[in-house]
C-alpha positions in Angstrom: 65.3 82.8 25.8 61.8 83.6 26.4 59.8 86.5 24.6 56.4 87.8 24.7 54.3 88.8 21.4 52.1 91.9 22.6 48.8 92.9 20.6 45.5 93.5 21.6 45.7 93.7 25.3 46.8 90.2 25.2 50.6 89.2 26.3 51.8 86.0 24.8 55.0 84.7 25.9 57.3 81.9 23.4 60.2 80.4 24.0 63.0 80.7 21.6 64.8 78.1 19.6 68.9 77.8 20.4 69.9 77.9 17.6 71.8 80.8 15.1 68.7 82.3 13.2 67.0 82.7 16.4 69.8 84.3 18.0 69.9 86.6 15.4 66.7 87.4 15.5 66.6 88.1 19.6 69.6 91.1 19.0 66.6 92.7 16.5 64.4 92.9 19.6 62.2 95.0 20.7 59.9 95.3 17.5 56.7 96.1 16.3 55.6 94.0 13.1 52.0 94.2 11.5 51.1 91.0 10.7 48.3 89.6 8.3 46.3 86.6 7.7 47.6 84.1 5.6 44.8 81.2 4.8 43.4 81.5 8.8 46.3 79.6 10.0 48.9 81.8 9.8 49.9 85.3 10.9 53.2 87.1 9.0 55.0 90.3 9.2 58.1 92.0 7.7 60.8 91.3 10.0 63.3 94.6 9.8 65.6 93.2 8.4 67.3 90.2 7.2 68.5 86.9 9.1 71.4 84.8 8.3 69.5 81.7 8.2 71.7 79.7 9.9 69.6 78.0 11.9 67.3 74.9 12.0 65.9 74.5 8.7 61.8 72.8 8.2 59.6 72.1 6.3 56.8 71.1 8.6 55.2 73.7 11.1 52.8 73.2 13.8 50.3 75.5 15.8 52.5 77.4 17.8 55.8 77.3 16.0 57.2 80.6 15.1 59.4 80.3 12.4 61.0 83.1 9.8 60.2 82.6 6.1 63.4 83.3 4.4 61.9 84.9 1.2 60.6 88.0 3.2 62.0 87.9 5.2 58.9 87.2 7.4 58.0 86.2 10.9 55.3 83.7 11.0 53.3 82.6 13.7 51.2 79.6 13.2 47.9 79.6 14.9 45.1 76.9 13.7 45.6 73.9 12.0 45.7 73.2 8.4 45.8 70.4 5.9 47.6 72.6 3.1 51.1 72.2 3.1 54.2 75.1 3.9 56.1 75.6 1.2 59.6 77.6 0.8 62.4 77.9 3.0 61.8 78.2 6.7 63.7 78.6 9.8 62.7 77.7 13.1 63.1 80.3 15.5 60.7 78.9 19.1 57.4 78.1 19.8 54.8 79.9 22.0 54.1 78.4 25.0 50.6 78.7 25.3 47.9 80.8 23.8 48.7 80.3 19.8 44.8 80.5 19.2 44.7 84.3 20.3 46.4 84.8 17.1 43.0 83.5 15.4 41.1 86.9 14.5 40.5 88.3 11.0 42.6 90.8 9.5 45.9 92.4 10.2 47.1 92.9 13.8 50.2 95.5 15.5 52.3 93.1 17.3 55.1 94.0 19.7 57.8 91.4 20.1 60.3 92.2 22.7 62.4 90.0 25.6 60.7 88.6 28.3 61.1 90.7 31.4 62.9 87.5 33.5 64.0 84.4 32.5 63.0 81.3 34.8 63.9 78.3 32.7 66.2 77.6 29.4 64.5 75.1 26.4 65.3 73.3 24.1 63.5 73.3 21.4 63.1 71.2 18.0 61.0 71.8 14.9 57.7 70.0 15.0 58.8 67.2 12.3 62.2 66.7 14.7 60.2 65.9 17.6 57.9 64.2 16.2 60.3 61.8 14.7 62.0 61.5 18.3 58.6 60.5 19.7 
């Protein structure tokens, strides 16, 4: 399922992840989540509620992953790349598709998640330490 992240007169779209936590997260769509900066690499906000966590669990993200950290429960969108590692329990829920760097500006930001007005292809994605074991 494809989905754009709205903020700042900029429209990002992502592609999400098949998988149960992301499924779960779609039916909380549309939403509007202030995110903040965590360590210049990272943008979080308050999901609305909780997720199952059923899903495809990691412990390795990668610029462009969006993943929900279970303790929030949070939506994270990883944006510039870091040396320190994640830590705690993450789902992976997609990956945007192009534009992850947009994310890059100090302080918090209003972003609008909702569906993606028409679907043209269907992904599947893996967490960035599955791929990178299948490459």
């Amino acid at each position: 399922m494809k989905i754009n992240l709205k903020f700042n007169g900029h429209v990002i779209s992502a592609s999400l992840a098949d998988n149960a936590t992301a499924r779960e997260f779609a039916a909380m769509l549309p939403m509007t989540l202030t995110m903040h900066d965590l360590f210049g690499r990272e943008k979080f906000g308050a999901l609305p509620g909780p997720l199952s966590c059923q899903g495809t669990r990691t412990a390795v993200c990668a610029v462009g992953d969006l993943v929900c950290w279970t303790a929030g429960p949070d939506l994270t969108v990883f944006h510039r790349p870091d040396e320190r590692p994640v830590s705690g329990g993450f789902q992976f829920l997609g990956r945007i598709d192009a534009g992850a760097e947009t994310f890059s500006v100090p302080g918090a930001l209003e972003v609008t998640v909702e569906r993606a007005a028409s679907v043209a292809h269907s992904f599947q994605l893996k967490p960035a330490a599955d791929a990178a074991q299948s490459a």
